[in-house]
mmCIF file of the protein (N, C-alpha, C, O) and its ligand, coordinates in Angstrom:
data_MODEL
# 
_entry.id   MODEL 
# 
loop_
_entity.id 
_entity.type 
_entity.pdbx_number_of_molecules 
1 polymer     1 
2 non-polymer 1 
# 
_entity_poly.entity_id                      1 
_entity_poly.type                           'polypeptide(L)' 
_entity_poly.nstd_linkage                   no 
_entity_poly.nstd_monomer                   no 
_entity_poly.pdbx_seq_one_letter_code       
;(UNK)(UNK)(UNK)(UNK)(UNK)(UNK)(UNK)(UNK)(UNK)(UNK)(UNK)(UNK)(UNK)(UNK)(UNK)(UNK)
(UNK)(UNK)(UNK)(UNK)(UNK)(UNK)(UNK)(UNK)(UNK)(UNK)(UNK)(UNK)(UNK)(UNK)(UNK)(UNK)
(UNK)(UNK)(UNK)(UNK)(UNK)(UNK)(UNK)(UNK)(UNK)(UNK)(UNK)(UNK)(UNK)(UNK)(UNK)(UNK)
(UNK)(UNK)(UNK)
;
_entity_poly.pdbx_seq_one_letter_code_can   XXXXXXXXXXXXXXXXXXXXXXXXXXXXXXXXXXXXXXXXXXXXXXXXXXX 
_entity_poly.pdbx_strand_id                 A 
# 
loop_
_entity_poly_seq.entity_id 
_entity_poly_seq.num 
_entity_poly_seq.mon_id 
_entity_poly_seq.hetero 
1 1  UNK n 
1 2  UNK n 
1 3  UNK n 
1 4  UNK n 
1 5  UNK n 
1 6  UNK n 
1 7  UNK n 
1 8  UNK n 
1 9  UNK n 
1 10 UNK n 
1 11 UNK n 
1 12 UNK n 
1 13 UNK n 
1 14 UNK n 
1 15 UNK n 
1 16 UNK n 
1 17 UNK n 
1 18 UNK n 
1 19 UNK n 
1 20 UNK n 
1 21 UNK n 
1 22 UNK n 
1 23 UNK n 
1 24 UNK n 
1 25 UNK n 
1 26 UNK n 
1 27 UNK n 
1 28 UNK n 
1 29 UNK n 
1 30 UNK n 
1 31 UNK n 
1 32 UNK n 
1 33 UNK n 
1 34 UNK n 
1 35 UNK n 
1 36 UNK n 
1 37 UNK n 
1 38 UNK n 
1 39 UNK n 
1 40 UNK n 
1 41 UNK n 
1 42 UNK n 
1 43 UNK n 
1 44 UNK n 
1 45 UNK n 
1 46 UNK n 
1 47 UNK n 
1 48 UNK n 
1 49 UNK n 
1 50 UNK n 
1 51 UNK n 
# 
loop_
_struct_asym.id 
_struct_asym.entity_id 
A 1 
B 2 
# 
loop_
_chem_comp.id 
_chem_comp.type 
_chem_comp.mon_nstd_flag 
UNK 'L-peptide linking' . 
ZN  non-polymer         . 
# 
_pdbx_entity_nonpoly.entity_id   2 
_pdbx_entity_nonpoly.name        ? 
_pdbx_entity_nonpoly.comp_id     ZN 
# 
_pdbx_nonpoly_scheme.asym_id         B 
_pdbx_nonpoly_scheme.entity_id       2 
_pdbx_nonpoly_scheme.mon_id          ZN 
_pdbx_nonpoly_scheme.ndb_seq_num     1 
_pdbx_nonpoly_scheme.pdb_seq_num     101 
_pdbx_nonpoly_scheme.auth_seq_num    101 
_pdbx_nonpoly_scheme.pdb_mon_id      ZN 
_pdbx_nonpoly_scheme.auth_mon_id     ZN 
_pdbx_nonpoly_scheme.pdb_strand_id   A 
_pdbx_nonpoly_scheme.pdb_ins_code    . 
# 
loop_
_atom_site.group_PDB 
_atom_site.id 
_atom_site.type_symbol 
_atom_site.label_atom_id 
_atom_site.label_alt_id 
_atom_site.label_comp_id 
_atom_site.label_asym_id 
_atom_site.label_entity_id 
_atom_site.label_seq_id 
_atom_site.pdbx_PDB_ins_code 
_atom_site.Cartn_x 
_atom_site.Cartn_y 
_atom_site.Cartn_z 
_atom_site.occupancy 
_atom_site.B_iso_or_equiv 
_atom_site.pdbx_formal_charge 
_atom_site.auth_seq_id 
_atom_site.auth_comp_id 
_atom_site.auth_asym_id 
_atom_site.auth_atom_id 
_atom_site.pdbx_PDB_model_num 
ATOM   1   N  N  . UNK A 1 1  ? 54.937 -8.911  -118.462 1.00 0.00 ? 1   UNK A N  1 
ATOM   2   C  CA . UNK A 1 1  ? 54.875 -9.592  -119.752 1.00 0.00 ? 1   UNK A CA 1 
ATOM   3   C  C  . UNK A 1 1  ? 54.330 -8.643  -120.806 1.00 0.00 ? 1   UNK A C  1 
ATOM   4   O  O  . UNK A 1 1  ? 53.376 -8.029  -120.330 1.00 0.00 ? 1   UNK A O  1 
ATOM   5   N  N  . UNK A 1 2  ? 54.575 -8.310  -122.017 1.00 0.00 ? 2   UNK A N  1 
ATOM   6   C  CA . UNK A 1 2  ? 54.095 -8.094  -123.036 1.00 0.00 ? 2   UNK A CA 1 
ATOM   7   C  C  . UNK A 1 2  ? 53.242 -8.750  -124.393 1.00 0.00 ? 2   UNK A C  1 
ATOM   8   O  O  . UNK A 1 2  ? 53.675 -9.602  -125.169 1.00 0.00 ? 2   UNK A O  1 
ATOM   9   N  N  . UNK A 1 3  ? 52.374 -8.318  -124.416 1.00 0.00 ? 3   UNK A N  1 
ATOM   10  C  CA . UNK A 1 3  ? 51.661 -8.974  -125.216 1.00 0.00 ? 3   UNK A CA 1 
ATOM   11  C  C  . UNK A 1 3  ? 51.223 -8.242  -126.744 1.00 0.00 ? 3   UNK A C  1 
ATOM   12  O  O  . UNK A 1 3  ? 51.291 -7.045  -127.025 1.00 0.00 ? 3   UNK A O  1 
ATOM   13  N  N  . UNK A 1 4  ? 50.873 -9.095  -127.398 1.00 0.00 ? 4   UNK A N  1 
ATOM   14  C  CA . UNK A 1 4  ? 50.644 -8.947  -129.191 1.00 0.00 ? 4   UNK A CA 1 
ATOM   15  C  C  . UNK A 1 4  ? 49.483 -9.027  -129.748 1.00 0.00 ? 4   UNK A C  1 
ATOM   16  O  O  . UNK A 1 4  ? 49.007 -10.086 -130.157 1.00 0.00 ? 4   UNK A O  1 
ATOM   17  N  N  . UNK A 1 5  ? 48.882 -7.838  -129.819 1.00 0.00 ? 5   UNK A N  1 
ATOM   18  C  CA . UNK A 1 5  ? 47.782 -8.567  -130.153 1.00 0.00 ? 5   UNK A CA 1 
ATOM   19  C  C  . UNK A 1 5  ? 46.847 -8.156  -131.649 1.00 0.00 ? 5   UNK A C  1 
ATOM   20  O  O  . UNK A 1 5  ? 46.853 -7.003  -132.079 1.00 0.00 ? 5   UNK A O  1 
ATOM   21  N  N  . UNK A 1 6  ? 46.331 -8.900  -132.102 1.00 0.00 ? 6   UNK A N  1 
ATOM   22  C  CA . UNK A 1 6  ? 45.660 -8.420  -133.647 1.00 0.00 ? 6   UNK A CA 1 
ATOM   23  C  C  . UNK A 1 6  ? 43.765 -8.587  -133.735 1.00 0.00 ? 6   UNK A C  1 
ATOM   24  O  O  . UNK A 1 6  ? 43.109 -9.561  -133.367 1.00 0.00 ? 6   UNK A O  1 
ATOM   25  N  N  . UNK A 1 7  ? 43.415 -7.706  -134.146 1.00 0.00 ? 7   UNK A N  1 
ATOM   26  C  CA . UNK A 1 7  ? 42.259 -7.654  -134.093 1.00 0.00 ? 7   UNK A CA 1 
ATOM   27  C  C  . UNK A 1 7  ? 42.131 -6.945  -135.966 1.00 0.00 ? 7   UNK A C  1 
ATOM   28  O  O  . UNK A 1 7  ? 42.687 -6.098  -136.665 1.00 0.00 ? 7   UNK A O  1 
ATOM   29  N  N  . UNK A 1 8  ? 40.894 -8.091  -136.080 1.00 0.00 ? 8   UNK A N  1 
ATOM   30  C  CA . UNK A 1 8  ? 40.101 -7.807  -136.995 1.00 0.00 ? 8   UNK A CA 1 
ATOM   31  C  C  . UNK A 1 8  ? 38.494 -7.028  -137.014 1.00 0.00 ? 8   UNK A C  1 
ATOM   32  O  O  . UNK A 1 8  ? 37.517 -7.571  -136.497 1.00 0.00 ? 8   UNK A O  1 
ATOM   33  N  N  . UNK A 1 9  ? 38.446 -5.925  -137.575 1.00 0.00 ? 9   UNK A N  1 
ATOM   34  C  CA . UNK A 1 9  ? 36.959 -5.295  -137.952 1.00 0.00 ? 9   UNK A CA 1 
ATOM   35  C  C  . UNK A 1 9  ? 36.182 -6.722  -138.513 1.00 0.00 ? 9   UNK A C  1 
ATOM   36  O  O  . UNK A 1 9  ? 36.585 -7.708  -139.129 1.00 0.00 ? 9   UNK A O  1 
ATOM   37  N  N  . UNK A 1 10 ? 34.933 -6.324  -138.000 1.00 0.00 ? 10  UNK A N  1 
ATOM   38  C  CA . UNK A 1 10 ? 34.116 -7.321  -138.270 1.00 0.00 ? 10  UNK A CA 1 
ATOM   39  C  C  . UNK A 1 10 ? 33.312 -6.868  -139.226 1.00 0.00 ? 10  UNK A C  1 
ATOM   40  O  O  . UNK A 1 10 ? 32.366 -7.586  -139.551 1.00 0.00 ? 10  UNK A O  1 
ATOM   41  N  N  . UNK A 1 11 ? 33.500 -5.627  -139.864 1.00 0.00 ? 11  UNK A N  1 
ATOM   42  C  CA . UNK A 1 11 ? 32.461 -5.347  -140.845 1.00 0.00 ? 11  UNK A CA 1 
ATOM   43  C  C  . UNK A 1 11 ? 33.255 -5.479  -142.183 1.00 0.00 ? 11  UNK A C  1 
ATOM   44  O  O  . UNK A 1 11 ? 32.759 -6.166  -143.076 1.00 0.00 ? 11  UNK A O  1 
ATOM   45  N  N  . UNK A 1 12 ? 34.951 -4.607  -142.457 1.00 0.00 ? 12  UNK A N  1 
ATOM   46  C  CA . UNK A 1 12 ? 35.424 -4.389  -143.424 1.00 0.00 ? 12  UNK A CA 1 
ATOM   47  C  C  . UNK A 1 12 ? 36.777 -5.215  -143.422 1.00 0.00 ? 12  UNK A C  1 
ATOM   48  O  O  . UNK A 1 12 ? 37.695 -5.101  -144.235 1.00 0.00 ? 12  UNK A O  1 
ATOM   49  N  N  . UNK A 1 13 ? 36.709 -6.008  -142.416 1.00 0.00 ? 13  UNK A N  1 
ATOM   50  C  CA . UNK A 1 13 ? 38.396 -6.809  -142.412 1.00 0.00 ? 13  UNK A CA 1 
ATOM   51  C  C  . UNK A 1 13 ? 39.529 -6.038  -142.218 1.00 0.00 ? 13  UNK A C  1 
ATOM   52  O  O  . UNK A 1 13 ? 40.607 -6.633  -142.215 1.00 0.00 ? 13  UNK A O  1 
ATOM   53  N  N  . UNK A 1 14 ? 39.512 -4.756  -142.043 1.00 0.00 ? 14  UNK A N  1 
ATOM   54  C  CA . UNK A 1 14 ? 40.797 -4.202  -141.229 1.00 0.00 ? 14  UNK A CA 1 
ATOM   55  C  C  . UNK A 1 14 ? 41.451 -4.794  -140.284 1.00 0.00 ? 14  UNK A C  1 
ATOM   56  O  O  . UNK A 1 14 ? 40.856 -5.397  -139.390 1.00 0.00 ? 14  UNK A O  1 
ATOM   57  N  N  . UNK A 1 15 ? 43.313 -4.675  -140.367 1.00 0.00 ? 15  UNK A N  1 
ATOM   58  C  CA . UNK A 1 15 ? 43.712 -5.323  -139.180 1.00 0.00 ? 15  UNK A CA 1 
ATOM   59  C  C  . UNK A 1 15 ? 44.337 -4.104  -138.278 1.00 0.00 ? 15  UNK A C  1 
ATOM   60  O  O  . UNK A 1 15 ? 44.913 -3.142  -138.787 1.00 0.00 ? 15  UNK A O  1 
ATOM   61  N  N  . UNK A 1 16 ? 44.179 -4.245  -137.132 1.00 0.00 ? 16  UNK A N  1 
ATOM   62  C  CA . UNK A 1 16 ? 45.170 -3.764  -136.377 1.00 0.00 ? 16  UNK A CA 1 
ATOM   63  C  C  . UNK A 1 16 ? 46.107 -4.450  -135.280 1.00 0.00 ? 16  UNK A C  1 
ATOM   64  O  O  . UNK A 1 16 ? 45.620 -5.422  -134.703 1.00 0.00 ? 16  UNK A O  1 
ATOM   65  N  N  . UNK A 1 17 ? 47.048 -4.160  -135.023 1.00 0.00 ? 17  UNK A N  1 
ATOM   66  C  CA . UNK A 1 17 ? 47.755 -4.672  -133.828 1.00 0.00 ? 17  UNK A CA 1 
ATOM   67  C  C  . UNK A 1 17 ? 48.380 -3.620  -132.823 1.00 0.00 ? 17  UNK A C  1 
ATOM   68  O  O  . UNK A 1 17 ? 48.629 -2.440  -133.071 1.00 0.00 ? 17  UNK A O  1 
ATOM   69  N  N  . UNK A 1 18 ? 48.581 -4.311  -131.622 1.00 0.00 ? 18  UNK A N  1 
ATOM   70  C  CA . UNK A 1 18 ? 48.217 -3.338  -130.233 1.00 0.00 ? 18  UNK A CA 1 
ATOM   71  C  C  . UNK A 1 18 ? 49.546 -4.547  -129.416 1.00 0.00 ? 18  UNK A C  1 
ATOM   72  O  O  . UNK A 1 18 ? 49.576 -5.743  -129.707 1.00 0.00 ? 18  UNK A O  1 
ATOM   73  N  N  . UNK A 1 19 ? 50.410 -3.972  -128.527 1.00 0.00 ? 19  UNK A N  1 
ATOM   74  C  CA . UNK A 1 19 ? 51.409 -4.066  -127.870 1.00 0.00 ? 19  UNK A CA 1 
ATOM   75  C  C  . UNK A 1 19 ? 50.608 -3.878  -126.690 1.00 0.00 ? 19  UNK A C  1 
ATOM   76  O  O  . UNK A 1 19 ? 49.577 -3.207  -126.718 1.00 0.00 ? 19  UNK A O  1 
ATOM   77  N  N  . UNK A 1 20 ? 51.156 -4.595  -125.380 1.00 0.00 ? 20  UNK A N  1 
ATOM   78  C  CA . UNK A 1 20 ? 49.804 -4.315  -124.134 1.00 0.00 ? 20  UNK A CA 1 
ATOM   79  C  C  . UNK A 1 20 ? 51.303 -5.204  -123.616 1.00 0.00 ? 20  UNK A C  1 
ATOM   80  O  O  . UNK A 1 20 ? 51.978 -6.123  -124.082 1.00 0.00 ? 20  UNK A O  1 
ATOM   81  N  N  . UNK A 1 21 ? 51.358 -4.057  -122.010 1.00 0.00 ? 21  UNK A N  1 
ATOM   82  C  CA . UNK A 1 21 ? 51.794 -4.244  -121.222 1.00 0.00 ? 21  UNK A CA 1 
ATOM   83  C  C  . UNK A 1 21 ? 51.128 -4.683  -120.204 1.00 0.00 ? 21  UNK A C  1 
ATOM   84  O  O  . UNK A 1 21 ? 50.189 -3.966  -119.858 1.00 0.00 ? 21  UNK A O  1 
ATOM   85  N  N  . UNK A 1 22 ? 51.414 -6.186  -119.264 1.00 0.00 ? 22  UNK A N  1 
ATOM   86  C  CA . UNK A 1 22 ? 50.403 -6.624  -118.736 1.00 0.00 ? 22  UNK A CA 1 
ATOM   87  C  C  . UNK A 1 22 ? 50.650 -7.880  -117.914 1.00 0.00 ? 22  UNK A C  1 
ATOM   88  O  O  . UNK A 1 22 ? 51.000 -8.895  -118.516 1.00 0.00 ? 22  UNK A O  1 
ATOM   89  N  N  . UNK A 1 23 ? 50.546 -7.897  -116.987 1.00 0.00 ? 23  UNK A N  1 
ATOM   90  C  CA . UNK A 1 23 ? 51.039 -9.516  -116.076 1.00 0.00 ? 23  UNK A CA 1 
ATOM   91  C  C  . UNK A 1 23 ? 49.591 -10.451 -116.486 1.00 0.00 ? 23  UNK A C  1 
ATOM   92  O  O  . UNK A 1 23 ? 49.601 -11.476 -115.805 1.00 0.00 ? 23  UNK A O  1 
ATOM   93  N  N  . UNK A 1 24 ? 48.898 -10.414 -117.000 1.00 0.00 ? 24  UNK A N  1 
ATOM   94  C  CA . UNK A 1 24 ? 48.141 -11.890 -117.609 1.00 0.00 ? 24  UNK A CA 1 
ATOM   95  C  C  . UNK A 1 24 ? 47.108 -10.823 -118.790 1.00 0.00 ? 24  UNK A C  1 
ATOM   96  O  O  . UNK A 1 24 ? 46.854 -9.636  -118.995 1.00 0.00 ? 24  UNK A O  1 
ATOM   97  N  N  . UNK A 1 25 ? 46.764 -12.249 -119.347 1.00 0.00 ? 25  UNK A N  1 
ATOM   98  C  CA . UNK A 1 25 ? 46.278 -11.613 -120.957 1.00 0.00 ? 25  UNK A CA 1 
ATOM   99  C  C  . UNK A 1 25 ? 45.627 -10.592 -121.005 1.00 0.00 ? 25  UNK A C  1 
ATOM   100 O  O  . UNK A 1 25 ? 44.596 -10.781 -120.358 1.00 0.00 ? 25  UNK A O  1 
ATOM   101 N  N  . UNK A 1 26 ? 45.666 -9.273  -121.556 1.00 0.00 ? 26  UNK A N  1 
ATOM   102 C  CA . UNK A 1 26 ? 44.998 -8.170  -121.800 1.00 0.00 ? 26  UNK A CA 1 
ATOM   103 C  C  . UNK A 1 26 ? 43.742 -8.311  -122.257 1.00 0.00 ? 26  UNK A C  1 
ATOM   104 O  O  . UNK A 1 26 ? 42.845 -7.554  -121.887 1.00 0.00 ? 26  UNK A O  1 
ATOM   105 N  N  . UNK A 1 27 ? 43.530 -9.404  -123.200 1.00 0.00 ? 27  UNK A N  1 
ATOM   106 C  CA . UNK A 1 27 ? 42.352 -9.707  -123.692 1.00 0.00 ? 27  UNK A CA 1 
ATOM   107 C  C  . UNK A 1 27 ? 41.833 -10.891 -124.282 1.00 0.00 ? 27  UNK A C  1 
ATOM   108 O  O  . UNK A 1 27 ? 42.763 -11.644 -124.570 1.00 0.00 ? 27  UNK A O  1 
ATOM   109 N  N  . UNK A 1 28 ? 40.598 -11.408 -124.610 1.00 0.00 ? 28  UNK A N  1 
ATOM   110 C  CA . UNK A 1 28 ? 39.943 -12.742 -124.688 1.00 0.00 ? 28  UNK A CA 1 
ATOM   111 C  C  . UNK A 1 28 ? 40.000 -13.024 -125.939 1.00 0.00 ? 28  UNK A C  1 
ATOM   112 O  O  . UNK A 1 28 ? 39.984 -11.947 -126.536 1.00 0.00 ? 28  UNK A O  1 
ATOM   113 N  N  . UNK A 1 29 ? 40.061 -13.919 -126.702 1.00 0.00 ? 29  UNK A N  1 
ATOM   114 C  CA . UNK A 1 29 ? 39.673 -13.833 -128.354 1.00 0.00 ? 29  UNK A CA 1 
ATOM   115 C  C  . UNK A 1 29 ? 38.931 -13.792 -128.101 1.00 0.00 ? 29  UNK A C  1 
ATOM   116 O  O  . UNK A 1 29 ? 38.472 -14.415 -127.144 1.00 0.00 ? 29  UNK A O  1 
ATOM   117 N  N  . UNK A 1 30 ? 37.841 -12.356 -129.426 1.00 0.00 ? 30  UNK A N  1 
ATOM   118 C  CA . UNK A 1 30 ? 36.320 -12.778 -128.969 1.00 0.00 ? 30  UNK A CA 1 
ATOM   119 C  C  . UNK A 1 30 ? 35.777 -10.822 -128.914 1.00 0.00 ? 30  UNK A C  1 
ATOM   120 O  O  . UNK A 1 30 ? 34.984 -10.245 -129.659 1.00 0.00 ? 30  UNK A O  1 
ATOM   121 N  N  . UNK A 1 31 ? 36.447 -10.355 -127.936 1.00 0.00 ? 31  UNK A N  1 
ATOM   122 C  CA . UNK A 1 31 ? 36.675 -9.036  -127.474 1.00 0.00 ? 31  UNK A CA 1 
ATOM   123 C  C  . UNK A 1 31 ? 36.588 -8.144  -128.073 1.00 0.00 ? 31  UNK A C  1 
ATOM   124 O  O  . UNK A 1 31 ? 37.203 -8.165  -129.140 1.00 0.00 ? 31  UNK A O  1 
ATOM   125 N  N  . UNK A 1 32 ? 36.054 -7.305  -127.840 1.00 0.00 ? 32  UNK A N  1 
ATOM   126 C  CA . UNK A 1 32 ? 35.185 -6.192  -129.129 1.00 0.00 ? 32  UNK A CA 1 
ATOM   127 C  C  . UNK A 1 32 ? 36.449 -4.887  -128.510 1.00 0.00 ? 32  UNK A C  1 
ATOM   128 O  O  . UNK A 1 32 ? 35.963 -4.174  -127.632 1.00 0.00 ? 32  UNK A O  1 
ATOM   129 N  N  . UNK A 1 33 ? 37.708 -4.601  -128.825 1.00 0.00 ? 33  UNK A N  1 
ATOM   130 C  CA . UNK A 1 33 ? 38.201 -3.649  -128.568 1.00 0.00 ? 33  UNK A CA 1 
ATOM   131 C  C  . UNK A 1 33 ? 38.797 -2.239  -128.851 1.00 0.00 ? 33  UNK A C  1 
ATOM   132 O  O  . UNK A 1 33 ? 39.714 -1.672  -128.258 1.00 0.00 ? 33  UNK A O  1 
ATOM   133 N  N  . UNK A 1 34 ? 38.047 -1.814  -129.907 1.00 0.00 ? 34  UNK A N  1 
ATOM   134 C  CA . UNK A 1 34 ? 37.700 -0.506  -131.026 1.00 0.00 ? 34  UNK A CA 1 
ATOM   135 C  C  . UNK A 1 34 ? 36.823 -0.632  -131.763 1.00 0.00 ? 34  UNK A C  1 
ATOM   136 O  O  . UNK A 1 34 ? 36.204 -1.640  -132.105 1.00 0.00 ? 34  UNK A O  1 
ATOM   137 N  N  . UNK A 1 35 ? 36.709 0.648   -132.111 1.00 0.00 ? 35  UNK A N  1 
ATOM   138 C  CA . UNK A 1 35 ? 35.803 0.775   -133.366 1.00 0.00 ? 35  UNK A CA 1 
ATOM   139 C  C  . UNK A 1 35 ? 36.443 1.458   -134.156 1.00 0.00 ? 35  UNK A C  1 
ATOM   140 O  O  . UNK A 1 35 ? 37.317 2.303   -133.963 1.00 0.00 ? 35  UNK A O  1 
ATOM   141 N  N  . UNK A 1 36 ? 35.621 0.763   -135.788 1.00 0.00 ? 36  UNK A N  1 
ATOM   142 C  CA . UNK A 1 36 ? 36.779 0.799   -136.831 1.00 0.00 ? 36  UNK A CA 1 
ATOM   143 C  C  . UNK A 1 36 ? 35.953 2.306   -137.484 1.00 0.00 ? 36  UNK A C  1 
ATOM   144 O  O  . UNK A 1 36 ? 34.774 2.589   -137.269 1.00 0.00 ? 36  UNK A O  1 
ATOM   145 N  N  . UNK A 1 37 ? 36.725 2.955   -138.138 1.00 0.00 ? 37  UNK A N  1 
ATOM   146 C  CA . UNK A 1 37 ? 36.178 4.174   -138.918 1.00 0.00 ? 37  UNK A CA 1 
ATOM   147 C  C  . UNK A 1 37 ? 35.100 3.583   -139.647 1.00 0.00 ? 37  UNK A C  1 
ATOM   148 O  O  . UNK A 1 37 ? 34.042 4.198   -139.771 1.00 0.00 ? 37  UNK A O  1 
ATOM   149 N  N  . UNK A 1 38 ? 35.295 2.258   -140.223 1.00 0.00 ? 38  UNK A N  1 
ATOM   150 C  CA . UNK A 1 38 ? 33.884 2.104   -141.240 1.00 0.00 ? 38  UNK A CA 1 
ATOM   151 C  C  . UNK A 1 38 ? 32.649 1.894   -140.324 1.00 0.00 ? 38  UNK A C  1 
ATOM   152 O  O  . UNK A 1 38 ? 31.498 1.839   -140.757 1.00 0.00 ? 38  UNK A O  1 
ATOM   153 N  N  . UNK A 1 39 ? 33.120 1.740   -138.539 1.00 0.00 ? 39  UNK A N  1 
ATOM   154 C  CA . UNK A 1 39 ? 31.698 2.124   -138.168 1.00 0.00 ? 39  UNK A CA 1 
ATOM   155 C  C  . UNK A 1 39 ? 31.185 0.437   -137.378 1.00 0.00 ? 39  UNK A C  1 
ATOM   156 O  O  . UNK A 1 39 ? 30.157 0.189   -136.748 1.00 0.00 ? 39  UNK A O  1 
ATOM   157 N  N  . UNK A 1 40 ? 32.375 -0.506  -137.733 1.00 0.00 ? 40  UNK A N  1 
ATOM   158 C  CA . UNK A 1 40 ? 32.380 -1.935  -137.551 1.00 0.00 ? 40  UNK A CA 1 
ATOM   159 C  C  . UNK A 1 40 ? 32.818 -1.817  -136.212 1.00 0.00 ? 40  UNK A C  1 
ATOM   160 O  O  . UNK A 1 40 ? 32.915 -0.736  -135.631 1.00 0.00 ? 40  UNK A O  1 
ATOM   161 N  N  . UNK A 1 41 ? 33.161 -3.242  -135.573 1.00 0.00 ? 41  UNK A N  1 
ATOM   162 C  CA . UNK A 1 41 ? 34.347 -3.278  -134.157 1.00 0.00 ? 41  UNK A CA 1 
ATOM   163 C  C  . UNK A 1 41 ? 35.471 -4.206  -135.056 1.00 0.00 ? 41  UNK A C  1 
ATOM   164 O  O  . UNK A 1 41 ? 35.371 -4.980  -136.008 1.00 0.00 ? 41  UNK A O  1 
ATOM   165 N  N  . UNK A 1 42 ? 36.591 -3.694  -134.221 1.00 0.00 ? 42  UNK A N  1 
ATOM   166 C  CA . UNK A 1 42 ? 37.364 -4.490  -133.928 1.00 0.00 ? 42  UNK A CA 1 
ATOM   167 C  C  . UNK A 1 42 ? 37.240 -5.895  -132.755 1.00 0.00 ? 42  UNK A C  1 
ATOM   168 O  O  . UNK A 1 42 ? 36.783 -5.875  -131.612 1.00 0.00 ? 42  UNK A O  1 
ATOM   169 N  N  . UNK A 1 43 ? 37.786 -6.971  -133.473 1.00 0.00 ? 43  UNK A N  1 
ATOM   170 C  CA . UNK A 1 43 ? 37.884 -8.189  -132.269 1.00 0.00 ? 43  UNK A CA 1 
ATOM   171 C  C  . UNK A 1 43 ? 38.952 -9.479  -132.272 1.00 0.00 ? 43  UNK A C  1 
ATOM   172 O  O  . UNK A 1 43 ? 38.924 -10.522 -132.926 1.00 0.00 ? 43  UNK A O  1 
ATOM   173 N  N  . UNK A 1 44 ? 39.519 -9.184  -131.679 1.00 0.00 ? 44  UNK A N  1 
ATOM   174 C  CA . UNK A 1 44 ? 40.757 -10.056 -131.064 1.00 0.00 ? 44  UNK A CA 1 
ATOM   175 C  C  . UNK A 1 44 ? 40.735 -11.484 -131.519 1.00 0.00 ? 44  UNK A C  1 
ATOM   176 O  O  . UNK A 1 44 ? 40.161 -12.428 -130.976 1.00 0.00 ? 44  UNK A O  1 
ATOM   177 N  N  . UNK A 1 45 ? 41.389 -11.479 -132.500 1.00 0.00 ? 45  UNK A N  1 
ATOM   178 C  CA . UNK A 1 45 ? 41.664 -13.005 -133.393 1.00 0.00 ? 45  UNK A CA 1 
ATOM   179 C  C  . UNK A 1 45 ? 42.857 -13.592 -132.534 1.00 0.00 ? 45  UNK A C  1 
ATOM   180 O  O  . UNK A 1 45 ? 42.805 -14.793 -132.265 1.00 0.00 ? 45  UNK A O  1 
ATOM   181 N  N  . UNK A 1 46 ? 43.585 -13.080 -132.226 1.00 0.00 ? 46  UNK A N  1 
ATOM   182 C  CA . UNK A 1 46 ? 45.223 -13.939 -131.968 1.00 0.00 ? 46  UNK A CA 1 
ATOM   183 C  C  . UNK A 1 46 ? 45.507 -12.722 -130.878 1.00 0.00 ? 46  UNK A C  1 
ATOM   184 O  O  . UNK A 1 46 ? 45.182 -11.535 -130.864 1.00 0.00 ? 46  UNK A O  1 
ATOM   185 N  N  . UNK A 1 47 ? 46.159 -13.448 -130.094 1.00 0.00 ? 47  UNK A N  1 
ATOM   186 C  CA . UNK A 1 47 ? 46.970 -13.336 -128.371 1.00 0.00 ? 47  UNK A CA 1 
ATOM   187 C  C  . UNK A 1 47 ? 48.264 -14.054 -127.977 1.00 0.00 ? 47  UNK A C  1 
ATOM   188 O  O  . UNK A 1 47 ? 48.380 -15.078 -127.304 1.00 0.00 ? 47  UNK A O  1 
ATOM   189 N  N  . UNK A 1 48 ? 49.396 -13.151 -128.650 1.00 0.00 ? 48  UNK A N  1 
ATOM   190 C  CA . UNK A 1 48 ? 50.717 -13.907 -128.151 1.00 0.00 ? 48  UNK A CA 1 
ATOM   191 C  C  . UNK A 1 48 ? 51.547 -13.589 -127.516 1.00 0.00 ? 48  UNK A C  1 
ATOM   192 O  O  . UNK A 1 48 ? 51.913 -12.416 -127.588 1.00 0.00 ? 48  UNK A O  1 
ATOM   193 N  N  . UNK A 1 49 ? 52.029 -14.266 -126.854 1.00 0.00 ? 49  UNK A N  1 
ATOM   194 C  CA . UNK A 1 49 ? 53.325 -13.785 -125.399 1.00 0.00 ? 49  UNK A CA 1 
ATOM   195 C  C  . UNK A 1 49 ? 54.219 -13.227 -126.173 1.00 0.00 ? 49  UNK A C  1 
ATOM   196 O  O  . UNK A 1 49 ? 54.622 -13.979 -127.061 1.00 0.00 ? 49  UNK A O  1 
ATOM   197 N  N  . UNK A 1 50 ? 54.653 -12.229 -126.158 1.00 0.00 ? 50  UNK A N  1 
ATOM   198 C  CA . UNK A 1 50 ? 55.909 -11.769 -126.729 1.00 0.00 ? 50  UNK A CA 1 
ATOM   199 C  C  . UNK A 1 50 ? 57.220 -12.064 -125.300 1.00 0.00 ? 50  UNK A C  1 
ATOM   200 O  O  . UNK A 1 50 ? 56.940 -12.120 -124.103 1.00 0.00 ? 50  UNK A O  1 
ATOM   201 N  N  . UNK A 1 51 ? 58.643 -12.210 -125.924 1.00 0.00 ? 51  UNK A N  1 
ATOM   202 C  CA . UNK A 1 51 ? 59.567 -12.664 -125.231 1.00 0.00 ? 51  UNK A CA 1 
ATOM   203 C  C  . UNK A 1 51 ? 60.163 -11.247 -124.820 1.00 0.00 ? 51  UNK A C  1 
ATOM   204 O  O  . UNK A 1 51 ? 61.151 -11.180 -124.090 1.00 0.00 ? 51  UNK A O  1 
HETATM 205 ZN ZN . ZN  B 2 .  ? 35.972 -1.628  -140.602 1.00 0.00 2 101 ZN  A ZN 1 
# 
């Protein structure tokens, strides 16, 4: 399965999104999974099955 996923910095509101190859969810909403250049994290707002 492939998955979609978007994460927001928690300091400056940057978004990113990340493609994740994966037989069950790569990650939790919630999930601290980068750090943003301003020094913030990134964390996993939305998790969707891609077809
Ligand atoms: Zn940031």
């Amino acid at each position: 399965m492939e998955w979609f996923v978007i994460a927001h910095c928690n300091s400056c509101d940057e978004e990113i999104t990340l493609e994740v190859e994966s037989d069950v969810p790569p990650y939790e909403m919630g999930d601290l999974i980068d750090e943003c250049p301003c020094g913030g994290k990134f964390v996993v707002d939305e998790i969707r099955e891609m077809d």
